[in-house]
N, C-alpha and C positions, 0 to 999 in steps of 0.2 A: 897165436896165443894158445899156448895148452889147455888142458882141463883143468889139469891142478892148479893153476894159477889164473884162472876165472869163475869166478862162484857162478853158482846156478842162478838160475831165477827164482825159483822156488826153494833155495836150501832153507830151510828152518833156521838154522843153527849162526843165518846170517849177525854179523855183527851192525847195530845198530850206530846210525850215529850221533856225535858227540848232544848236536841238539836234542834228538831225541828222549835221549838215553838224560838229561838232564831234567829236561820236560816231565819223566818218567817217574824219577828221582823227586821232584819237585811237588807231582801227584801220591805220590805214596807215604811220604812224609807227612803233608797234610791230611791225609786218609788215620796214618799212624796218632798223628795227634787229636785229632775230632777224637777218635776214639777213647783214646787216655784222660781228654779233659771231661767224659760224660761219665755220671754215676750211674746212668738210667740210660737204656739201651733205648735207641732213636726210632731205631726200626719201626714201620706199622707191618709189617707180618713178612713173613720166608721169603714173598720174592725180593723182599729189601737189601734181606741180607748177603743171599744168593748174588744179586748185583753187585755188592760190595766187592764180596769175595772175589768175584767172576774180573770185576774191573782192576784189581790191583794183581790177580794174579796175570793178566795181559799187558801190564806195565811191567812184571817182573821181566819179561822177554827182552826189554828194550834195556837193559841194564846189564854187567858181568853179572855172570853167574853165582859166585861168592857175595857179594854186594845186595845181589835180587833174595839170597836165604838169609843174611842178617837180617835186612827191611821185610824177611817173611816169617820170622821166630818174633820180632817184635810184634808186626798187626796180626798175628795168629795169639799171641799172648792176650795180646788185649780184645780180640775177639770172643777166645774163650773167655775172661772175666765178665766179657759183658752179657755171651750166653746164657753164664751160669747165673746171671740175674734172673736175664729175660723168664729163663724154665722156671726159675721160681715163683716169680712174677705171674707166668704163666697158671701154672701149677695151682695158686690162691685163686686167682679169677677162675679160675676151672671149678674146684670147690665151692666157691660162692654161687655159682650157676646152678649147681648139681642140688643144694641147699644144703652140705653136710656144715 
């Protein structure tokens, strides 16, 4: 068997399979919607959301390429919406500490 027609062991850029990559699909969807159906960011602080992030962008891997940046412009869409509460949100509680 040649090279070119045995993948590495470690190639990255392995293709996943079908279960997988369904499993993946199945996680990130559900990820996508939690997010869409909250008015009020879930999160209790940074490392939350950091996980978030961190866990869907590991599922992107197991999916085509194309398919993994459609399901990544959605839950970044709705991530940002929810940031831009959270900083506000933030933002009030902060002032209310501060006493202004």
């Amino acid at each position: 068997m040649s090279a070119t027609s045995q993948p590495s062991l470690f190639d990255v850029d392995r293709i996943a399979d079908d279960q997988q990559a369904a499993a993946a699909r199945i996680r990130m969807r559900a990820m996508i919607d939690r997010l869409k159906a909250t008015s009020v960011p879930y999160w209790r602080d940074d490392a939350a959301v950091i996980l978030d992030d961190g866990a869907f962008q590991r599922a992107m891997r197991l999916v085509p390429p194309e398919e993994a940046q459609a399901l990544w412009a959605d839950f970044d869409k709705e991530m940002q919406r929810l940031y831009t509460i959270w900083a506000a949100t933030d933002s009030v509680i902060s002032q209310a500490a501060s006493g202004r």
